[in-house]
C-alpha positions in Angstrom: 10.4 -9.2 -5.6 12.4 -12.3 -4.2 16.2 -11.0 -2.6 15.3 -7.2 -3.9 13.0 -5.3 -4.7 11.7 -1.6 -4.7 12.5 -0.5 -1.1 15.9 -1.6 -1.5 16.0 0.7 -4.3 14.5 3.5 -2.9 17.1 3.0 -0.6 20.0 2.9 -2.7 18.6 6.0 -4.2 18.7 7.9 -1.1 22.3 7.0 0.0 23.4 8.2 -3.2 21.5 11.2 -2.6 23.6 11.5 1.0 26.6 10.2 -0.2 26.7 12.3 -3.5 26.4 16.1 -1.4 30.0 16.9 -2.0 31.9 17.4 -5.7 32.1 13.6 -7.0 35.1 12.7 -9.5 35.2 13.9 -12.8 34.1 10.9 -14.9 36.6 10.0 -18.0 35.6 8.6 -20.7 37.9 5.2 -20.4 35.1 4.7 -17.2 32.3 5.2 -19.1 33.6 2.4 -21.9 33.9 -0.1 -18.7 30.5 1.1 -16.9 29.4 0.2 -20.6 30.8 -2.8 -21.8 29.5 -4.5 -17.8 25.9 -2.9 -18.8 26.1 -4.5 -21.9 27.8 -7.7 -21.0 25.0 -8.5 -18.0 22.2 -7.7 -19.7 23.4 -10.4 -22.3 23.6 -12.6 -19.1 20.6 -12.5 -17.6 18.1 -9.8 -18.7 14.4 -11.0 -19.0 13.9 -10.4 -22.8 16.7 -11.2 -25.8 15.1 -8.8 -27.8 15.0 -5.7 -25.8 18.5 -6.9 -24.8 19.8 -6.7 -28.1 18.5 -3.4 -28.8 19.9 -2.2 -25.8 23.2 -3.0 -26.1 23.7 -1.7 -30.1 22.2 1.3 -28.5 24.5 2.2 -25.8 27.6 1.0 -28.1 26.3 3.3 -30.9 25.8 5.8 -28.8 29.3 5.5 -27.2 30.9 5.3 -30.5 29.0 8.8 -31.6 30.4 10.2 -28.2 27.1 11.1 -26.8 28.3 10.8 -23.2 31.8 12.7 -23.9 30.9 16.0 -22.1 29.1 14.5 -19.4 31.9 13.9 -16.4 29.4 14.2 -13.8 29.0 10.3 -12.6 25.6 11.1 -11.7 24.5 12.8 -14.6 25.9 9.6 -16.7 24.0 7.0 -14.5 20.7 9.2 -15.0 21.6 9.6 -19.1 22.2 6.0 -18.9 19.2 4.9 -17.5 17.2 7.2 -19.7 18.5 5.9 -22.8 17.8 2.2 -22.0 14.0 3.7 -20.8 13.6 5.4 -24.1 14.2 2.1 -25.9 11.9 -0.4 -23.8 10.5 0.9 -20.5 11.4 -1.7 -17.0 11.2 0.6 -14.3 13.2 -1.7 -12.7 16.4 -1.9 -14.8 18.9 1.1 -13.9 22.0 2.6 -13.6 23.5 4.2 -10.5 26.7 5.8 -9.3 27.4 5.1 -5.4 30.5 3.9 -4.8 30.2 4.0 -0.8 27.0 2.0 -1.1 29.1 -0.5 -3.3 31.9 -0.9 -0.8 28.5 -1.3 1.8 27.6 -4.1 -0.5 30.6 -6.0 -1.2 31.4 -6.0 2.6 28.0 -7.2 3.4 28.5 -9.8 0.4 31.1 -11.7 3.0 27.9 -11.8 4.8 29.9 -11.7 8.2 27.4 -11.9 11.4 27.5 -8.4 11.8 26.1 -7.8 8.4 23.2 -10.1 8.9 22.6 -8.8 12.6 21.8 -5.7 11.3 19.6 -6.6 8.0 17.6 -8.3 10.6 17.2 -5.6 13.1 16.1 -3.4 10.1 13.6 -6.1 9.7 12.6 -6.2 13.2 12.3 -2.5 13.5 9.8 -1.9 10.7 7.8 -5.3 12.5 8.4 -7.1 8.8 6.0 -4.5 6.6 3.0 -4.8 9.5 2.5 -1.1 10.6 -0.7 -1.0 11.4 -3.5 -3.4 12.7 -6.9 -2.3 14.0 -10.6 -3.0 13.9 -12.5 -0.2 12.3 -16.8 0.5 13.0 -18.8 -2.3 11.4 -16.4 -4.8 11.9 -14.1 -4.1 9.3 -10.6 -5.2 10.0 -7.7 -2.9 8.5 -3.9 -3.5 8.2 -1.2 -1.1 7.0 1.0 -3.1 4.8 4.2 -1.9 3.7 6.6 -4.5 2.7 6.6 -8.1 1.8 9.5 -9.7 3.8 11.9 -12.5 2.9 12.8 -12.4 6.8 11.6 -16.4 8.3 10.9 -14.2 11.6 8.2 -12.3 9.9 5.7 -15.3 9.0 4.8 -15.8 12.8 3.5 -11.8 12.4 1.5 -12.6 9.5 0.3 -15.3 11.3 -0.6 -13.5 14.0 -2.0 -10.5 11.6 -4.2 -12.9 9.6 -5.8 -14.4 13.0 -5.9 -11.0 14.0 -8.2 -10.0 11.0 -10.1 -13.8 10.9 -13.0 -12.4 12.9 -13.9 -9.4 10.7 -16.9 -8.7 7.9 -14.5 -7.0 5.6 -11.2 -6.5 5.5 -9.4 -3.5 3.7 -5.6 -4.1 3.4 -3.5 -0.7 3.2 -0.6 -1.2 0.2 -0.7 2.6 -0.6 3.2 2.9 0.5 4.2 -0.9 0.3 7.3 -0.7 -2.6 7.3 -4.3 -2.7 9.5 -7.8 -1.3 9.6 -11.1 -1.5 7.2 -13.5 -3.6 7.3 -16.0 -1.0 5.1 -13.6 1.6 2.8 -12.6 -1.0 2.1 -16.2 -1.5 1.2 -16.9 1.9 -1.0 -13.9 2.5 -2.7 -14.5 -0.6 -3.4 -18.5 0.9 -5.0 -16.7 3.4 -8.3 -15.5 1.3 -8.6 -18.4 -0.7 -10.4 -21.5 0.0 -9.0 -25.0 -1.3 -8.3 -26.8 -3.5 -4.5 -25.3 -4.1 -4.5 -22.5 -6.9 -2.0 -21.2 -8.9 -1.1 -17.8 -7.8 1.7 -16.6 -10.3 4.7 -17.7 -12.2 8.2 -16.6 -12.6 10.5 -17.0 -15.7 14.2 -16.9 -15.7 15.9 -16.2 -19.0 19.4 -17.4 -17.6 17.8 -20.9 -16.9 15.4 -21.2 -19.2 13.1 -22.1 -16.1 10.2 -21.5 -14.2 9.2 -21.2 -10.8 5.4 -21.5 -9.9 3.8 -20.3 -6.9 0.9 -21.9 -5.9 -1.6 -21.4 -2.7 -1.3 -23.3 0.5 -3.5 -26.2 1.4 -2.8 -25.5 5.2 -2.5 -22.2 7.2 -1.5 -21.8 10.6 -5.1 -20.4 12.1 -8.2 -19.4 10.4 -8.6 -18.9 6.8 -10.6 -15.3 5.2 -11.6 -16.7 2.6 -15.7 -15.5 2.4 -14.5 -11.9 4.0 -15.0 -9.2 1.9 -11.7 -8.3 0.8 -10.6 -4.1 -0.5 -7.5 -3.4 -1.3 -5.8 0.4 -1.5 -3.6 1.2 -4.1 -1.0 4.4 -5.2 1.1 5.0 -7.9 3.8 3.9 -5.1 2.5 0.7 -4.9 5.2 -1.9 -6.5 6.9 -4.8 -7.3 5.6 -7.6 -4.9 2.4 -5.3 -3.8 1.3 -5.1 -7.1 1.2 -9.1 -7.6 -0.5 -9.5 -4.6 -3.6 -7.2 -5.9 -3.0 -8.8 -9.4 -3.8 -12.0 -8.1 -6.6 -11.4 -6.2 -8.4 -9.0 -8.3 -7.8 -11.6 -11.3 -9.1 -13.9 -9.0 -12.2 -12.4 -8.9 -11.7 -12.4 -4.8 -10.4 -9.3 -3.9 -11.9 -4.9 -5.0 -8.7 -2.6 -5.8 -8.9 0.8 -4.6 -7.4 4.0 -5.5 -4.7 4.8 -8.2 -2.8 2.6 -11.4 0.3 0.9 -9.0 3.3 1.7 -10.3 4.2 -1.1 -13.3 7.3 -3.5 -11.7 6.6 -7.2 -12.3 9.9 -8.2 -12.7 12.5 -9.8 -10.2 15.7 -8.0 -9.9 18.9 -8.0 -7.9 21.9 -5.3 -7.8 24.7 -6.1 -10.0 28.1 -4.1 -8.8 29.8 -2.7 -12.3 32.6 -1.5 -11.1 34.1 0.6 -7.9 31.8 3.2 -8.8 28.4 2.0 -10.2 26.0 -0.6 -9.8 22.7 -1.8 -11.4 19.1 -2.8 -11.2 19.0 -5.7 -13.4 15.8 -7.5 -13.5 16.1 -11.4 -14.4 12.5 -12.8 -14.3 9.2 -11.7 -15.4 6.1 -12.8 -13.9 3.7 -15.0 -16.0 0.0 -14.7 -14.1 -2.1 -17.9 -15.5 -5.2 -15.9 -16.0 -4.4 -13.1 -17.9 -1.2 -15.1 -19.4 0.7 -12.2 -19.1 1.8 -9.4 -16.1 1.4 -5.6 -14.9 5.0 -4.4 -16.3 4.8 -1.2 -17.6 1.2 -0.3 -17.1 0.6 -1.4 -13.3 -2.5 -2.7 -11.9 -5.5 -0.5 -12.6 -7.9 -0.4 -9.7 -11.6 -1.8 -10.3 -12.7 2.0 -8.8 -9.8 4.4 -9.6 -9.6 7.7 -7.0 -7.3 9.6 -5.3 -5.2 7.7 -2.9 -5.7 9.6 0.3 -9.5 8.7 -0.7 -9.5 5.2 -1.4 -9.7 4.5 3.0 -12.9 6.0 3.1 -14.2 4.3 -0.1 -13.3 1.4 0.4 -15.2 2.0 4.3 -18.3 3.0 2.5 -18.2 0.5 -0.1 -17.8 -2.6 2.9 -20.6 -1.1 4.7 -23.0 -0.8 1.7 -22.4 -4.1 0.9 -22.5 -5.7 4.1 -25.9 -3.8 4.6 -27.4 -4.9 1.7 -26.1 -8.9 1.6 -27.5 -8.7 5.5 -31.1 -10.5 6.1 -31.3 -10.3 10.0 -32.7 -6.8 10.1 -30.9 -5.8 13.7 -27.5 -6.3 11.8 -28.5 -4.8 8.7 -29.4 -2.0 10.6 -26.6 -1.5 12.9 -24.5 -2.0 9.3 -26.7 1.4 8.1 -25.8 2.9 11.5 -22.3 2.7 10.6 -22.5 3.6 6.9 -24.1 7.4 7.7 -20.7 7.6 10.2 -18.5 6.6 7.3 -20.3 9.1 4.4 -20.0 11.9 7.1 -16.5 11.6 7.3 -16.4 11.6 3.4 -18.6 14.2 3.1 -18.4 16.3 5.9 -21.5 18.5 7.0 -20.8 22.3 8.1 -23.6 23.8 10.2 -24.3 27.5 10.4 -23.1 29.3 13.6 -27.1 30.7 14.2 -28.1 27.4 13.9 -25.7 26.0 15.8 -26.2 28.5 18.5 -29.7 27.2 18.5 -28.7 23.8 20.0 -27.1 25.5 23.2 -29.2 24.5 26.3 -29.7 21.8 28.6 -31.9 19.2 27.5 -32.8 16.9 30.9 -29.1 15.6 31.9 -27.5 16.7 28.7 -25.9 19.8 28.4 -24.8 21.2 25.1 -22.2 23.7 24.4 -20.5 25.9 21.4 -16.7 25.8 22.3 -14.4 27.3 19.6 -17.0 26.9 16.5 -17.7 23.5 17.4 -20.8 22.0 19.5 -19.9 19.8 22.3 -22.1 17.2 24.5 -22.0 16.1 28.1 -24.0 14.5 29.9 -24.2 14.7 34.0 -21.3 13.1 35.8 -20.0 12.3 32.0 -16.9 13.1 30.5 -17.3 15.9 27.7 -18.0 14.6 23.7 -17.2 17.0 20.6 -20.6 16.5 18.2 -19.4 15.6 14.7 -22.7 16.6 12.3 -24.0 13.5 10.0 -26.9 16.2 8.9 -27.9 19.7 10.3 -30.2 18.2 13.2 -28.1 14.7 13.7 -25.1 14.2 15.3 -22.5 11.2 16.1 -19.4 11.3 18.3 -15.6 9.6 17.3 -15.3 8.6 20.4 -18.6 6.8 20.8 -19.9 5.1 17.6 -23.2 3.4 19.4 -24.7 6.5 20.3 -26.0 10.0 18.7 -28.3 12.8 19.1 -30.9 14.4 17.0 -32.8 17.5 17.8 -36.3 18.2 17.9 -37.6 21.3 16.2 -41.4 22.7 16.0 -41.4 25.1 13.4 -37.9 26.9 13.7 -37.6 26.6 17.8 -35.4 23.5 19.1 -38.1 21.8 21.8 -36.0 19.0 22.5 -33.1 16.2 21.8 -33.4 12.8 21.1 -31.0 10.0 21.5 -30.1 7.0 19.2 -28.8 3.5 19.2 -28.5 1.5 15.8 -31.7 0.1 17.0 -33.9 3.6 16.6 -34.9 6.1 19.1 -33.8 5.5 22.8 -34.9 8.3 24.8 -36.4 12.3 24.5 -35.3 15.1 27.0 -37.0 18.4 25.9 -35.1 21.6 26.1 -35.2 23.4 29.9 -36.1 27.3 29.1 
């Protein structure tokens, strides 16, 4: 969420994975009692709920007390035991403990936040194009964009604008969270503004135990281009979708205007930051929870659960047959509804592919007019004189479509078992016969 959030984690993790490949410090136990007693005191600061605070910290005294952590002197080992016994007593997948004390002296240097420091946050930034990695327009007009972070970065609202007008002109849009760990609540307000109509809603809320406060985040009543808000929205989901990603697809799918598709997210709804313990650990210390005004509560612990639950590296071409369905079926000029058909075979093809026996496929060799097919390596290929070359990707055993041409296909013409002839085919029907030459 807001100032940090699950990439930053991810990549705290992984420099203590670099930084931790030679023999650390033997851990004594007069360490541990500090690393302890800063747990214990900032949880009692700031963590999210007094309850599972207290509970926390009689644990990890008792359990200090009872010397449970006197033969660990691996620092890692006690920042993994540590985090295990505060998971065991109220799961935040957001709350741990971690031993990197290079990425600590990283952070306090950076906490001067000299020009160099923020020179290089924001060429990070910069280099990963704020989260956007992927914008195209897919057959059937459906817009797609490969989303993998929510930025706090100002620089990165003029891409979403630019994204969003990118998108404006699409039937359906499918937005790609599947490895987006999260960011800043600010973006995933704006993006959410973007496929919702007005009046202002509210989107989420935010609670700060500390304060005793609350923040509310509420739609935008004006947008820099054109709004989405009738475009059939899908969003893709893993079990690595978190933090900020996860509100976005709670808000919308409680909202009624967006489909979530592919796998439970992972279960962070709470805002964090790093807290520095001492020279040689640091924590994840969550210190607001977010209040949705729907469901009057959040996805902490249990995630979002997708309104069609498959595996991830299926939920693209779901969501691609589910958008063309629907647009085919909502569709009463008949040209579009069949050209939204057209596109739907291409989609279930690539979900379900077709495999063709090599006799038959053999059968299909010939010239047909001023086609020509082929068999090349298992595979049929078409040309057409004075053409460049086309692989044939079956839709059935007799009908074929091409990737690299999606308004155009071929079907062949059999009496009895003898191929006579080939067809072509627009989205419109039957465009022209050329029988086979003997």
């Amino acid at each position: 969420m807001k100032k940090c959030h699950y990439l930053f984690t991810l990549l705290l993790l992984t420099f203590s994975l670099l930084f931790a490949q030679g023999n650390p410090p033997v851990l004594e136990k007069a360490e541990q009692k500090t690393v302890i007693d800063s747990v214990c005191a900032n949880l009692e600061r700031e963590y999210i709920f007094p309850d599972a605070t207290k509970k926390y910290v009689a644990a990890l005294k008792k359990n200090l007390r009872a010397g449970k952590y006197n033969g660990v002197t691996d620092p890692r080992e006690f920042a993994a035991k540590l985090t295990e016994d505060l998971a065991a007593i109220h799961r935040d997948d957001h709350l741990r403990i971690m031993f990197n004390p290079d990425r600590i002296k990283i952070e306090r240097q950076s906490a001067q936040q000299d020009e160099a420091a923020i020179l290089f946050k924001k060429r990070q930034e910069r280099i990963a194009n704020y989260g956007f990695a992927e914008i195209k327009i897919l057959p059937g007009n459906i817009g797609y964009l490969k989303f993998n972070s929510f930025s706090e970065d100002p620089d990165a609202y003029p891409v979403a604008v630019g994204a969003m007008n990118f998108l404006a002109n699409a039937d359906a849009v499918i937005i790609d969270l599947r490895q987006n760990g999260g960011g800043a609540a600010e973006m995933v307000q704006f993006l959410c503004s973007y496929f919702l109509d007005n009046p202002r809603k509210l989107l989420n809320s935010f609670y700060y135990q500390k304060k005793d406060t609350t923040t509310q985040y509420w739609s935008y009543t004006y947008l820099p281009g054109k709004r989405l808000d009738k475009v059939d929205l899908y969003l893709l989901t893993s079990k690595n979708t978190f933090s900020a990603a996860e509100e976005f697809c709670y808000n919308l799918k409680n909202m009624k205007r967006a489909t979530v598709i592919g796998e439970t997210t992972g279960g962070g709804a709470h805002n964090n930051r790093f807290v520095i313990l001492n020279d040689n650990f640091l924590m994840s210390l969550p210190f607001a929870r977010a209040y949705n005004p729907i469901t009057k509560t959040n996805w902490e612990g249990v995630g979002v659960e997708p309104d069609i639950k498959i595996a991830s590296d299926k939920a693209l071409e779901t969501a691609q047959m589910l958008a063309m369905k629907k647009l085919s079926e909502k569709e009463e000029d008949p040209k579009f509804k069949r050209y939204y058909s057209w596109v739907l075979v291409g989609y279930q093809s690539q979900a379900n592919p077709v495999t063709i026996s090599p006799e038959v496929m053999k059968s299909y060799v010939g010239t047909y007019g001023p086609r020509t097919i082929t068999l090349e390596d298992g595979s049929l290929f078409y040309q057409r004189e004075g053409r460049a070359k086309f692989k044939m990707i079956p839709l059935s055993e007799d009908y074929f479509g091409f990737d690299e041409i999606d308004y155009f296909r071929l079907k062949f013409i059999k009496e009895g078992n003898k191929v006579v002839a080939v067809e072509g085919y627009t989205p419109d029907g039957p465009a022209d016969r050329h029988l086979k030459e003997k």
